[in-house]
C-alpha positions as CSV (number, residue, x, y, z in Angstrom):
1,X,91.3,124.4,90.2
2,X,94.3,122.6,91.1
3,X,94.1,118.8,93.0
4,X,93.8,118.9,97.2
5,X,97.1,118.0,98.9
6,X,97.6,116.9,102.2
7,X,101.1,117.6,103.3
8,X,102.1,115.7,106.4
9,X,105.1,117.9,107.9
10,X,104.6,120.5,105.8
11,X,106.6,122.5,108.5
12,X,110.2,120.6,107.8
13,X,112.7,122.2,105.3
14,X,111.9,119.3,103.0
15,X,108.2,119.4,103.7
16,X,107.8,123.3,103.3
17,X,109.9,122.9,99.8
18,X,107.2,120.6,98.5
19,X,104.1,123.1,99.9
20,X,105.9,125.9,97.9
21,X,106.3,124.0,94.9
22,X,103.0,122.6,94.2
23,X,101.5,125.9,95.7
24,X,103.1,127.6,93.1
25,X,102.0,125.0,90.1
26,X,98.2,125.7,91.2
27,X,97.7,122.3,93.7
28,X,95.2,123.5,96.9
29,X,96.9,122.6,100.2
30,X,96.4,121.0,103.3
31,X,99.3,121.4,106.1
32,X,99.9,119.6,109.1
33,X,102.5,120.4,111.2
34,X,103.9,119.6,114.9
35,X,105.3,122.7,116.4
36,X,107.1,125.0,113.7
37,X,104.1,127.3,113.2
38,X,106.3,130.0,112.2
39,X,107.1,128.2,108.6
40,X,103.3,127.7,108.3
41,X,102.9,131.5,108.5
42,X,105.9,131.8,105.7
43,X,104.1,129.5,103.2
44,X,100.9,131.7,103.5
45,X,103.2,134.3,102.6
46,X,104.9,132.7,100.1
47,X,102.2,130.9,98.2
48,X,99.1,132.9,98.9
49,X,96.6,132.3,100.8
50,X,93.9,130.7,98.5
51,X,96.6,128.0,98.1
52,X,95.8,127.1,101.3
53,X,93.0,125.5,101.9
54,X,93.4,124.0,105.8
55,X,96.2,124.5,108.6
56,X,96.2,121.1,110.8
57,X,98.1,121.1,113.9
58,X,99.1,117.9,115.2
59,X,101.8,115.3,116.9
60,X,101.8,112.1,115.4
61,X,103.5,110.5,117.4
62,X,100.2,109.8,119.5
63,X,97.4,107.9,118.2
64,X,95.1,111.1,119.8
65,X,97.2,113.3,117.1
66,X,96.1,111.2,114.3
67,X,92.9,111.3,115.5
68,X,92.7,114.9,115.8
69,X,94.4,115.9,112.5
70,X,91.8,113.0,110.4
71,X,88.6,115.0,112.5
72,X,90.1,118.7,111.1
73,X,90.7,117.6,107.6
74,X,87.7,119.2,106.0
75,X,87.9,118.5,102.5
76,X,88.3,115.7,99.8
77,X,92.1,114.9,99.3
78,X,93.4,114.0,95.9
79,X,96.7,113.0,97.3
80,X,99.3,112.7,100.3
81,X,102.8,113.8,100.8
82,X,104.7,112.2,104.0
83,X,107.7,114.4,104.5
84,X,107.3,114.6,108.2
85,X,110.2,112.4,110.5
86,X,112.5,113.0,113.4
87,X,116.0,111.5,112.7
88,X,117.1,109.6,115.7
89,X,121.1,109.1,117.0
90,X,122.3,106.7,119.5
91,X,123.7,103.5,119.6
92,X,120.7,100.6,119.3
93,X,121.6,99.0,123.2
94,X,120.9,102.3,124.3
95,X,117.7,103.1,122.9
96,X,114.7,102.8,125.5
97,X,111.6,101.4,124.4
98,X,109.8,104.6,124.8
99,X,111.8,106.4,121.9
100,X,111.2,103.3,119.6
101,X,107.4,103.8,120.0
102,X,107.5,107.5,119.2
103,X,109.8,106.3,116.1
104,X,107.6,103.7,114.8
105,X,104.3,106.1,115.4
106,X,105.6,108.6,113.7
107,X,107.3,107.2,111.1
108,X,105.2,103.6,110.3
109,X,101.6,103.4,111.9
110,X,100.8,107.2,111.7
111,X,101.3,107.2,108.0
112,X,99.5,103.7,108.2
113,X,96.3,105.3,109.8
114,X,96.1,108.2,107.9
115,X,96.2,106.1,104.6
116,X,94.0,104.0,105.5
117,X,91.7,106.6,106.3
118,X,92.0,108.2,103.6
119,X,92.3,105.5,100.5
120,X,88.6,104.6,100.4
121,X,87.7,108.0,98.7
122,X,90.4,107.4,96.5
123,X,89.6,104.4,95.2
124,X,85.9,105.4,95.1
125,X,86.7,107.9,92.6
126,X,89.7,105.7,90.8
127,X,92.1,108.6,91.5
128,X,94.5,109.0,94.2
129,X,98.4,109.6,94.5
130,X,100.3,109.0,97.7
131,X,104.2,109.4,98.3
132,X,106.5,109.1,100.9
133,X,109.8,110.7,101.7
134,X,111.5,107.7,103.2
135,X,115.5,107.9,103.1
136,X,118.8,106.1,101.9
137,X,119.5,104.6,105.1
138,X,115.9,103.0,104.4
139,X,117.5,100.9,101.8
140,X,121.2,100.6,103.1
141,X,121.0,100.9,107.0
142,X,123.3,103.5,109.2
143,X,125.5,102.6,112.2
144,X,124.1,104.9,115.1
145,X,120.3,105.5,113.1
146,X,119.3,101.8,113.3
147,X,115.7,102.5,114.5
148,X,115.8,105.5,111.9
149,X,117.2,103.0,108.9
150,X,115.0,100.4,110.4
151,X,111.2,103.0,110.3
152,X,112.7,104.4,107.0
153,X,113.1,100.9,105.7
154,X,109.3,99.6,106.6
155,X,108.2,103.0,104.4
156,X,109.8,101.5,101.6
157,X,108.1,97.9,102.1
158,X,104.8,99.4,102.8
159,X,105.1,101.3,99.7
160,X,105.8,98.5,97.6
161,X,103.0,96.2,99.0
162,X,100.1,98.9,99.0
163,X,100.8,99.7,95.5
164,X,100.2,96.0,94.4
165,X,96.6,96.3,96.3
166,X,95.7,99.8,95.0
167,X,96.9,99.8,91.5
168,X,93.6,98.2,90.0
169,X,92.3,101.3,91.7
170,X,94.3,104.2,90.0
171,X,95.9,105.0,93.3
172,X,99.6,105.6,92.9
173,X,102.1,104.9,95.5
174,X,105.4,105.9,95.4
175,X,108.7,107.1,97.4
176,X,111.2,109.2,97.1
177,X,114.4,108.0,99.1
178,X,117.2,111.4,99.7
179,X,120.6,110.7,100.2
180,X,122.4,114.0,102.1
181,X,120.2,117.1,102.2
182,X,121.0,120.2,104.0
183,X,118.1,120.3,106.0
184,X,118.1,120.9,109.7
185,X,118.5,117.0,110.4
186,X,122.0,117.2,109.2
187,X,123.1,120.4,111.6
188,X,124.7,117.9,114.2
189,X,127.4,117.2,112.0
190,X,130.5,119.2,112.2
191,X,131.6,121.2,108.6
192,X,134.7,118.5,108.1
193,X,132.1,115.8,108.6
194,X,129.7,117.4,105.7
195,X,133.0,117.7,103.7
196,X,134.2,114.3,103.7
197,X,130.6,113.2,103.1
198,X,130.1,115.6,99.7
199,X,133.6,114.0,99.0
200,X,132.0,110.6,98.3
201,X,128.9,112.0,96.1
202,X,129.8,111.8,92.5
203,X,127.9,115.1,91.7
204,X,130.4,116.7,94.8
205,X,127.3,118.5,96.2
206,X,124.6,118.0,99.0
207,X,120.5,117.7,97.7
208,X,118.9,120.6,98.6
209,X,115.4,120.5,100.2
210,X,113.8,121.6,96.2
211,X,115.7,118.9,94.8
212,X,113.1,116.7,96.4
213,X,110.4,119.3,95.7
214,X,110.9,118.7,91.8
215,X,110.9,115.2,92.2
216,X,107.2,115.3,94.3
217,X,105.9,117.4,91.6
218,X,106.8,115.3,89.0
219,X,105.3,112.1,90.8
220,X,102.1,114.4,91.3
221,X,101.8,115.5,87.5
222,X,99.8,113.2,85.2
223,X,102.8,112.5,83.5
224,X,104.1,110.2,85.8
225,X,101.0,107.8,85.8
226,X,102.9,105.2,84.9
227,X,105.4,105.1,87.4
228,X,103.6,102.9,90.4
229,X,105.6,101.1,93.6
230,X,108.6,102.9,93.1
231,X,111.2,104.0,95.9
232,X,113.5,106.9,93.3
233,X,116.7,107.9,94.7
234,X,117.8,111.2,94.8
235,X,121.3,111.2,96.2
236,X,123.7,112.6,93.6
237,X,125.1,108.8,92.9
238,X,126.5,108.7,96.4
C-alpha cells in the first residue's frame, strides 16, 4: 500500500500532472480542489478509483475553506503537495488590498495552516514529506506579478526555515520552482510573446506540466531523503 497524499490544487494542469503520476506509481490520494470538478472526475478515470482515497472541495482563499478542507480530510497523510495558485497581473499601484489578501491566503497562510495542522502526526511518526510548487519569479521577481513574485517568494523562505525546525524529525521540505510551463496560467500571452520567451531558454522549449510531475515523484521516493530545504529549478536554463 502506497503513502497518503494530499494534493492541494490537485485540479490545476500542474496539480492534476502530479495526482496522475504518483497515482500511477501506487501513492493513495487525497484531492482538493476549488472549482474545476471536471478534472477531479478525469483523474478517477485516469488513475482508478482505489487511488483515490478522498475528494476535498474547498477555496483557500478563506480561512472557513481551510477549515472545511482540515475537517473532511479523513485519513493519516504521509505527505503534501502545494501546486494550487492563481497568477495575478497588474501593475503594483493598482492592486487593491482586497486582491493582496486573497493572494497572500492562498498562496502563504493557507499553506501555513494546513502544515501546521498537519506536521504533528508527522513528526510523531518521524516520517513526513512536504513540497511546494513555488515559481521563478519567487526567486527573481516579475514587473507586472509583484504580489505573485512577492507570495511565490515567501514559499521559498518558509520552505527553507521549516526544514531547519523539522529535519531532526524526518520531515522533508522542499520546493520545486518552474520557469515557463504551458499551463493555463500562461494563455494570456499572445503566440509571439511565447516565442520570444522559448527564444531565451537554452533547451528552446517550454516545461510541460509532467516535467514538474517527475520532479514531485522523485522528491516523494525514498531516494531523495537526503535532499532537505531545497527550492530545484526546473526551467530549461532560462
Amino acid at each position: 500500500m502506497g503513502k497518503n497524499i494530499l494534493i492541494i490544487g490537485a485540479s490545476g494542469d500542474i496539480g492534476s500532472a502530479i495526482a496522475e503520476k504518483l497515482g500511477r506509481e501506487g501513492y493513495q490520494l487525497l484531492l482538493h480542489y476549488n472549482k474545476n470538478r471536471e478534472k477531479i472526475n478525469y483523474l478517477r478515470n485516469t488513475v482508478g478509483n482505489e487511488c483515490i482515497l478522498s475528494e476535498i472541495q474547498a477555496d483557500l482563499s478563506s480561512q472557513s475553506g481551510v477549515i472545511q478542507l482540515l475537517q473532511e480530510i479523513p485519513f493519516h497523510v504521509d505527505g503534501i503537495v502545494f501546486a494550487s495558485g492563481n497568477a495575478y497581473y497588474e501593475l503594483f499601484q493598482n492592486t487593491s488590498e482586497a486582491k493582496m489578501d486573497e493572494m497572500l491566503n492562498i498562496h502563504v497562510k493557507s499553506p501555513m495552516i494546513i502544515t501546521k495542522n498537519l506536521l504533528p502526526s508527522m513528526i510523531k511518526q518521524q516520517y513526513g514529506k512536504i513540497v511546494f510548487i513555488t515559481s521563478i519569479w519567487g526567486d527573481i521577481g516579475a514587473s507586472y506579478e509583484v504580489i505573485y513574485s512577492a507570495v511565490k517568494g515567501a514559499q521559498n523562505s518558509f520552505i527553507k526555515a521549516l526544514a531547519k525546525e523539522t529535519g531532526p524529525s524526518g520531515v522533508l521540505v522542499n520546493g520545486i520552482s518552474p520557469g515557463f510551463v504551458d499551463t493555463k496560467m500562461n494563455a494570456h500571452l499572445q503566440p509571439e510573446d511565447k516565442s520570444m520567451i522559448v527564444s531565451d531558454i537554452p533547451l528552446q522549449r517550454v516545461g510541460l506540466p509532467k516535467d514538474i510531475a517527475n520532479a514531485v515523484r522523485f522528491l516523494m521516493d525514498e531516494e531523495s531523503n537526503y535532499i532537505h530545504g531545497e527550492i530545484i529549478r526546473i526551467n530549461g536554463g532560462w
